[in-house]
PyMOL commands that place a pseudoatom at each C-alpha (Angstrom):
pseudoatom trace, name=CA, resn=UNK, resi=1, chain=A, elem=C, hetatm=0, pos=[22.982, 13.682, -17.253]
pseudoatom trace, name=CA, resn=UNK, resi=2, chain=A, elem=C, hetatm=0, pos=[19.514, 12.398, -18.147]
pseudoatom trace, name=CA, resn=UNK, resi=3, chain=A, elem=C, hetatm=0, pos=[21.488, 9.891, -20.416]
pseudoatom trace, name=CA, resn=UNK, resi=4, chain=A, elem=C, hetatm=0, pos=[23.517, 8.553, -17.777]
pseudoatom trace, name=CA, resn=UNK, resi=5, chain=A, elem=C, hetatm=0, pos=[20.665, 8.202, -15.510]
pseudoatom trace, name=CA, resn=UNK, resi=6, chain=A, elem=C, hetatm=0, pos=[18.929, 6.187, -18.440]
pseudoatom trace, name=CA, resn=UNK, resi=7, chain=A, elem=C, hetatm=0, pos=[21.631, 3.993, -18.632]
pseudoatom trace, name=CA, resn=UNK, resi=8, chain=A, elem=C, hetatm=0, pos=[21.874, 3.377, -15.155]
pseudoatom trace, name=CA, resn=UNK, resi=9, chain=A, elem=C, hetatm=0, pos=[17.604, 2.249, -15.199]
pseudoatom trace, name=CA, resn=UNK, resi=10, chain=A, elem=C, hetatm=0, pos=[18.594, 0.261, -18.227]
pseudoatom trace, name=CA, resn=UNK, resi=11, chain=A, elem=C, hetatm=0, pos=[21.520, -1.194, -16.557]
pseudoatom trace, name=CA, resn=UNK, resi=12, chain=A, elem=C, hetatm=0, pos=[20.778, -1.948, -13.014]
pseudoatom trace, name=CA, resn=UNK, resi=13, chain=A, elem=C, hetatm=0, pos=[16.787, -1.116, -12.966]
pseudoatom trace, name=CA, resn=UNK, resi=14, chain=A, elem=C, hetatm=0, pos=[17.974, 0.575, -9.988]
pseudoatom trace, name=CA, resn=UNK, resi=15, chain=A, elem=C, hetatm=0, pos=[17.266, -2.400, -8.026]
pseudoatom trace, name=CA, resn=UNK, resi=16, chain=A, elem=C, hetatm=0, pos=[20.643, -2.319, -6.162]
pseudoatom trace, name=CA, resn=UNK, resi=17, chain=A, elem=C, hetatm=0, pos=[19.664, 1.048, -4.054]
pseudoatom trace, name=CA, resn=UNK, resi=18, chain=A, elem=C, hetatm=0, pos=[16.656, -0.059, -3.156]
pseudoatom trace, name=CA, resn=UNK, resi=19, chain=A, elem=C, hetatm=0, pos=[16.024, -1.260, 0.127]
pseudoatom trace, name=CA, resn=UNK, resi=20, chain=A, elem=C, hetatm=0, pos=[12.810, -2.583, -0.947]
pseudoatom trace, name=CA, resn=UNK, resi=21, chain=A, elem=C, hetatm=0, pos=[12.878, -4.603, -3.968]
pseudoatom trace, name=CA, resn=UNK, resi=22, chain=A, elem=C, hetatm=0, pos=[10.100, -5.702, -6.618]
pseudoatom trace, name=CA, resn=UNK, resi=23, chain=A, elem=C, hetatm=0, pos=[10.217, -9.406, -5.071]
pseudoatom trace, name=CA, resn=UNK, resi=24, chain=A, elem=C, hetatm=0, pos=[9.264, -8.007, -1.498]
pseudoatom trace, name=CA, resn=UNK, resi=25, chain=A, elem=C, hetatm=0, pos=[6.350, -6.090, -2.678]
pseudoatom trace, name=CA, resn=UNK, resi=26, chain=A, elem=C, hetatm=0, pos=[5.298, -9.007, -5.230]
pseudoatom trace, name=CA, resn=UNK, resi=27, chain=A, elem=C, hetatm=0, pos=[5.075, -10.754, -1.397]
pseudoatom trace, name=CA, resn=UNK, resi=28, chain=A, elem=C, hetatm=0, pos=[2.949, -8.031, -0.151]
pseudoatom trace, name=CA, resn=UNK, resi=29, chain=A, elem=C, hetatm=0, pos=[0.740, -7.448, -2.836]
pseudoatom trace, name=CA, resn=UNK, resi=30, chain=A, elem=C, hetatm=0, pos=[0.072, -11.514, -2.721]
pseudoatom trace, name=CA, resn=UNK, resi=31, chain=A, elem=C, hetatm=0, pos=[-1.041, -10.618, 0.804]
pseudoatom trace, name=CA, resn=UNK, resi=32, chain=A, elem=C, hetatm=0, pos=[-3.696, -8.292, -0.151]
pseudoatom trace, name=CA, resn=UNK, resi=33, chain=A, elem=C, hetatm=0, pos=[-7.211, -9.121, 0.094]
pseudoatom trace, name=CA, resn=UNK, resi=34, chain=A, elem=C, hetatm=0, pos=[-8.860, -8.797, -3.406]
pseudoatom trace, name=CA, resn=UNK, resi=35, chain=A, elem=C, hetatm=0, pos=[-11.508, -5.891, -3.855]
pseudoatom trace, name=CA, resn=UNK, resi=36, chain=A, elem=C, hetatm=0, pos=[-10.737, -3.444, -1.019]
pseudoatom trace, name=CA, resn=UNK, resi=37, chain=A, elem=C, hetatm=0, pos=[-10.804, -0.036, -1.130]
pseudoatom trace, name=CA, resn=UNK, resi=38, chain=A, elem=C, hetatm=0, pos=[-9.219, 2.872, 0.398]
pseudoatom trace, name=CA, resn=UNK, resi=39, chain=A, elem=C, hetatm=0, pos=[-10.779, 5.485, 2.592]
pseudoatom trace, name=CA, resn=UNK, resi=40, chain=A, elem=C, hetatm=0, pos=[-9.920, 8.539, 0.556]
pseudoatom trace, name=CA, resn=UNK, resi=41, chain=A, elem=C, hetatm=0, pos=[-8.183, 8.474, -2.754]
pseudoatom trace, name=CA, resn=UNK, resi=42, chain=A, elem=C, hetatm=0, pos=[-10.496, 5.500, -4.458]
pseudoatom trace, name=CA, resn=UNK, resi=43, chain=A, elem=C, hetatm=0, pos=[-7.742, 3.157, -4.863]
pseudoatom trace, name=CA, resn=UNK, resi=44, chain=A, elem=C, hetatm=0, pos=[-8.266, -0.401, -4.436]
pseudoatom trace, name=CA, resn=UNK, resi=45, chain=A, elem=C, hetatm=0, pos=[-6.542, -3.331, -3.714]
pseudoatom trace, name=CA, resn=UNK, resi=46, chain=A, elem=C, hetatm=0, pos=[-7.526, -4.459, -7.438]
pseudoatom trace, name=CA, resn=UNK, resi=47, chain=A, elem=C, hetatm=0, pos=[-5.401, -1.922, -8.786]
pseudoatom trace, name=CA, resn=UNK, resi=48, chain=A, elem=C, hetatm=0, pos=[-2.568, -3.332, -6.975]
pseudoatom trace, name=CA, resn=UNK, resi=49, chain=A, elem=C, hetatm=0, pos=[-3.179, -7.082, -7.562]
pseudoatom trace, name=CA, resn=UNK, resi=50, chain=A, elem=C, hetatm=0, pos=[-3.511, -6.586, -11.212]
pseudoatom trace, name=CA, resn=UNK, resi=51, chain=A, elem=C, hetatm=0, pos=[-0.914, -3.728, -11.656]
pseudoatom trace, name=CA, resn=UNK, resi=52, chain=A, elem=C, hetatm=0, pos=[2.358, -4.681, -14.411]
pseudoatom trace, name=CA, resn=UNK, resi=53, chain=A, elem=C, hetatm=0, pos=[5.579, -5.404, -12.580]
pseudoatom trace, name=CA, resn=UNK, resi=54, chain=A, elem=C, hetatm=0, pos=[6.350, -1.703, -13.237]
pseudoatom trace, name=CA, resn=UNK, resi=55, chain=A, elem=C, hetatm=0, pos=[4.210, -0.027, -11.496]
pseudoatom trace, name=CA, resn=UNK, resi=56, chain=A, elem=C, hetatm=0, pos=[5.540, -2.426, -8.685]
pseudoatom trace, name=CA, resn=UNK, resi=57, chain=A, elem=C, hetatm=0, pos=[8.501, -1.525, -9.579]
pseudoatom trace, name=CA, resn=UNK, resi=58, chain=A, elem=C, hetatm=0, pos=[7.650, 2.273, -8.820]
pseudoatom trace, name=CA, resn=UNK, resi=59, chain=A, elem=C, hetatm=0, pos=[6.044, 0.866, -5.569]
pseudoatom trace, name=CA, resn=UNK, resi=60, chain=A, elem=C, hetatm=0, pos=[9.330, -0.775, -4.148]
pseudoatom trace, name=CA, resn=UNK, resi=61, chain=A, elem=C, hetatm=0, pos=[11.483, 2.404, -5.505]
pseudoatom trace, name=CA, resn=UNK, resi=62, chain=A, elem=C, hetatm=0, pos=[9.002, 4.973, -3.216]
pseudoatom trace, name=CA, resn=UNK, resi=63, chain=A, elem=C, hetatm=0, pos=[8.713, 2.909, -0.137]
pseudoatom trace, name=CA, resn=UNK, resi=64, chain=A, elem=C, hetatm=0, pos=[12.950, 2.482, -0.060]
pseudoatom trace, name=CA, resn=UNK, resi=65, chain=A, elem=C, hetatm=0, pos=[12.455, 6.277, -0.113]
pseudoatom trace, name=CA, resn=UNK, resi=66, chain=A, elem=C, hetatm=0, pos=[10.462, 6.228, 2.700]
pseudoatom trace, name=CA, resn=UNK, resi=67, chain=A, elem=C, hetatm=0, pos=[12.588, 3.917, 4.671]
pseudoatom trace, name=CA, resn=UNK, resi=68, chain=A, elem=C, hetatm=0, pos=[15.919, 5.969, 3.710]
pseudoatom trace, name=CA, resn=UNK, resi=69, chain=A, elem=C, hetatm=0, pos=[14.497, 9.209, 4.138]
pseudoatom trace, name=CA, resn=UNK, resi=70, chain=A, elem=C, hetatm=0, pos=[12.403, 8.452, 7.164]
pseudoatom trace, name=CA, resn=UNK, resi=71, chain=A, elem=C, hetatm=0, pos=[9.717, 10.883, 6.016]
pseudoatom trace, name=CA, resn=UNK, resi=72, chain=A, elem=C, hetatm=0, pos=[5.940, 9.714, 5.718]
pseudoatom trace, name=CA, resn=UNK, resi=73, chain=A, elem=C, hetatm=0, pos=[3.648, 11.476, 3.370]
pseudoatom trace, name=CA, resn=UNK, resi=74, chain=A, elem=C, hetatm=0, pos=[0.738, 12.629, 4.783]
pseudoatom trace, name=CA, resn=UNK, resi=75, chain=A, elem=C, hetatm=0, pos=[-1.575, 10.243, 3.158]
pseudoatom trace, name=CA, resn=UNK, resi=76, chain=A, elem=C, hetatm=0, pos=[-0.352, 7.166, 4.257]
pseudoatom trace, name=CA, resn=UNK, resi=77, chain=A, elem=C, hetatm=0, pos=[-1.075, 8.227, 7.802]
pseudoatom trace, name=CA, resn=UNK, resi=78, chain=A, elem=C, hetatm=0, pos=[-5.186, 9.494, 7.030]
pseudoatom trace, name=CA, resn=UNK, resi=79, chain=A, elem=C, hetatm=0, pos=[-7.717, 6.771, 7.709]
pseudoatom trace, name=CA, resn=UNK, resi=80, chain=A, elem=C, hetatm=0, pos=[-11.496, 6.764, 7.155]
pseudoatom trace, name=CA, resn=UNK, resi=81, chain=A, elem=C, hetatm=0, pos=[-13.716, 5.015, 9.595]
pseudoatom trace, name=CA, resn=UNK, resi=82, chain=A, elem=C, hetatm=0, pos=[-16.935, 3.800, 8.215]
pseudoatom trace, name=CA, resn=UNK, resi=83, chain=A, elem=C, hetatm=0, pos=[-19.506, 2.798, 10.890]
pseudoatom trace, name=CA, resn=UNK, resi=84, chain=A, elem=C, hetatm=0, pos=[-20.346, -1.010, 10.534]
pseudoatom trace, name=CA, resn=UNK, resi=85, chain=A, elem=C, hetatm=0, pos=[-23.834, -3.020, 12.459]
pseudoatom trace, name=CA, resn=UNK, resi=86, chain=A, elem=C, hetatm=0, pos=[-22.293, -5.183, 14.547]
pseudoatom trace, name=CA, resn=UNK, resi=87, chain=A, elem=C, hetatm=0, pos=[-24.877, -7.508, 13.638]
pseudoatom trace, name=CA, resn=UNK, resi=88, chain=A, elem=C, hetatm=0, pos=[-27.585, -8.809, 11.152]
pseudoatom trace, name=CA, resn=UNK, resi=89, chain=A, elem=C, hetatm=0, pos=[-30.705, -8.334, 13.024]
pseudoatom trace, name=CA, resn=UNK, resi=90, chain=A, elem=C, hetatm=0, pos=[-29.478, -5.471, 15.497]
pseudoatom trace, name=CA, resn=UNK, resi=91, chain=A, elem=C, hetatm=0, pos=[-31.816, -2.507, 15.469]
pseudoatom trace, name=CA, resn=UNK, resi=92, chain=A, elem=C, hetatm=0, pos=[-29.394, 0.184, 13.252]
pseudoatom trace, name=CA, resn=UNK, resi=93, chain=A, elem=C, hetatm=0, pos=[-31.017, 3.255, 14.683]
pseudoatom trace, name=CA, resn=UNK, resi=94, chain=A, elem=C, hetatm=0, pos=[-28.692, 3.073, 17.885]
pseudoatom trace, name=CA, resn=UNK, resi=95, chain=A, elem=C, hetatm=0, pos=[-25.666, 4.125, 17.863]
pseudoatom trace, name=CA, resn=UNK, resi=96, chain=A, elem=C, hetatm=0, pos=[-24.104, 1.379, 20.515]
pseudoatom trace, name=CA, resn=UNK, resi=97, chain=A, elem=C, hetatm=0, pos=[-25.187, -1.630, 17.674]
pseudoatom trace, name=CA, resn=UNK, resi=98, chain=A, elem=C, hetatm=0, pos=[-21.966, 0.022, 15.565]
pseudoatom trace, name=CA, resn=UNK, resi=99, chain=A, elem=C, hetatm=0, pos=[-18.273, -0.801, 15.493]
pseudoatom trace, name=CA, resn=UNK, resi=100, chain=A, elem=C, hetatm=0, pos=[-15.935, 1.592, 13.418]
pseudoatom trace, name=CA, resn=UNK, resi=101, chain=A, elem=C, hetatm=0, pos=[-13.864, 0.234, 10.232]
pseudoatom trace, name=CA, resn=UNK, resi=102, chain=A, elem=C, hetatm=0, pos=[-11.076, 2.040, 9.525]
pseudoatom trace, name=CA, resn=UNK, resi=103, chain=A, elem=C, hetatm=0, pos=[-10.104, 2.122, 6.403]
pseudoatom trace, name=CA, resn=UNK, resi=104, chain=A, elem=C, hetatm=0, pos=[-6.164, 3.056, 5.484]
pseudoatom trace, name=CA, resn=UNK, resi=105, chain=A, elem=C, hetatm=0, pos=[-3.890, 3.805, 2.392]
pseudoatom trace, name=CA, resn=UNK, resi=106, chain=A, elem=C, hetatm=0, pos=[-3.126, 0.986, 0.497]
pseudoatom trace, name=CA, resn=UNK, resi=107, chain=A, elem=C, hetatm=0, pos=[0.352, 1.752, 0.131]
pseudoatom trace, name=CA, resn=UNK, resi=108, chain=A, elem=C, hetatm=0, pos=[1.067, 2.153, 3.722]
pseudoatom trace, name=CA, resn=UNK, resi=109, chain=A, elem=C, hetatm=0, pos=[-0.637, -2.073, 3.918]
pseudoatom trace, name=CA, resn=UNK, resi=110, chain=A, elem=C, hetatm=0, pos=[1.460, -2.961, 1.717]
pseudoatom trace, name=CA, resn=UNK, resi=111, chain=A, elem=C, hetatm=0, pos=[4.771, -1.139, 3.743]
pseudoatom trace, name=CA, resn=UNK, resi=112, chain=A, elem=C, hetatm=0, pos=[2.931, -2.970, 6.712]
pseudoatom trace, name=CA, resn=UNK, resi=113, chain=A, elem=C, hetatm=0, pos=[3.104, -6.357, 4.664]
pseudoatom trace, name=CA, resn=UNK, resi=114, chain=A, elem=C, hetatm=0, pos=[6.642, -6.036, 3.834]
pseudoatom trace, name=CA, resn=UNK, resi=115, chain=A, elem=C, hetatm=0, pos=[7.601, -4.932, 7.555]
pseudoatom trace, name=CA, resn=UNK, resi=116, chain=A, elem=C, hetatm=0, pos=[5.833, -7.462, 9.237]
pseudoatom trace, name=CA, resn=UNK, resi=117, chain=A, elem=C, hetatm=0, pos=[5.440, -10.710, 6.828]
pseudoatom trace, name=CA, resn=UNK, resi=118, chain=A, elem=C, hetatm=0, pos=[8.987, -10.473, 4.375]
pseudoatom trace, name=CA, resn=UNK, resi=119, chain=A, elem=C, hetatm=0, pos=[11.562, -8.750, 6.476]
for i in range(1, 119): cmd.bond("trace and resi %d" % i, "trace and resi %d" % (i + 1))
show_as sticks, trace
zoom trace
């Protein structure tokens, strides 16, 4: 079995079952602002702009899972909202001078990219 399935990565690179190929998230990732970070897992946006086209690869095969699945890990929904000064020379001891950042999982930008910008 596990040499069948090799052949079959070999063969196809299982592009042809995913809904999500490596060109879409190629796309996406070329949509990501450089040095980002995530909220909780210390992932950044680097890590995806410089990644090999395997790890993209690996990227495209888990969001088609997503999508055929319909099923969300919980991570991709968590978000971490940093207060922000609204301004330079606002007085930062009050609490109304603040907006709130929030800052989401990479992965679920890049689904976000694909959904909105390629499809």
């Amino acid at each position: 079995m596990i040499d069948d399935v090799d052949k079959q990565v070999i063969q196809d690179g299982f592009e042809t079952g995913c809904i999500i190929n490596v060109s879409d998230v190629k796309s996406a990732v070329k949509r990501l602002k450089a040095h980002r970070n995530d909220g909780d897992y210390c992932l950044s946006t680097d890590h995806i702009l410089h990644a090999p086209d395997d790890c993209l690869l690996h990227i495209s095969w888990l969001l088609s899972v997503i999508i055929v699945h319909g099923c969300l890990p919980d991570t991709f929904t968590v978000n971490t909202v940093i207060p922000v000064p609204e301004g330079h020379n606002v007085n930062i001891s009050y609490s109304e001078n603040y907006r709130g950042i929030a800052l989401g999982s990479i992965f679920s930008i890049l689904c976000d990219n694909i959904v909105l910008h390629v499809w």
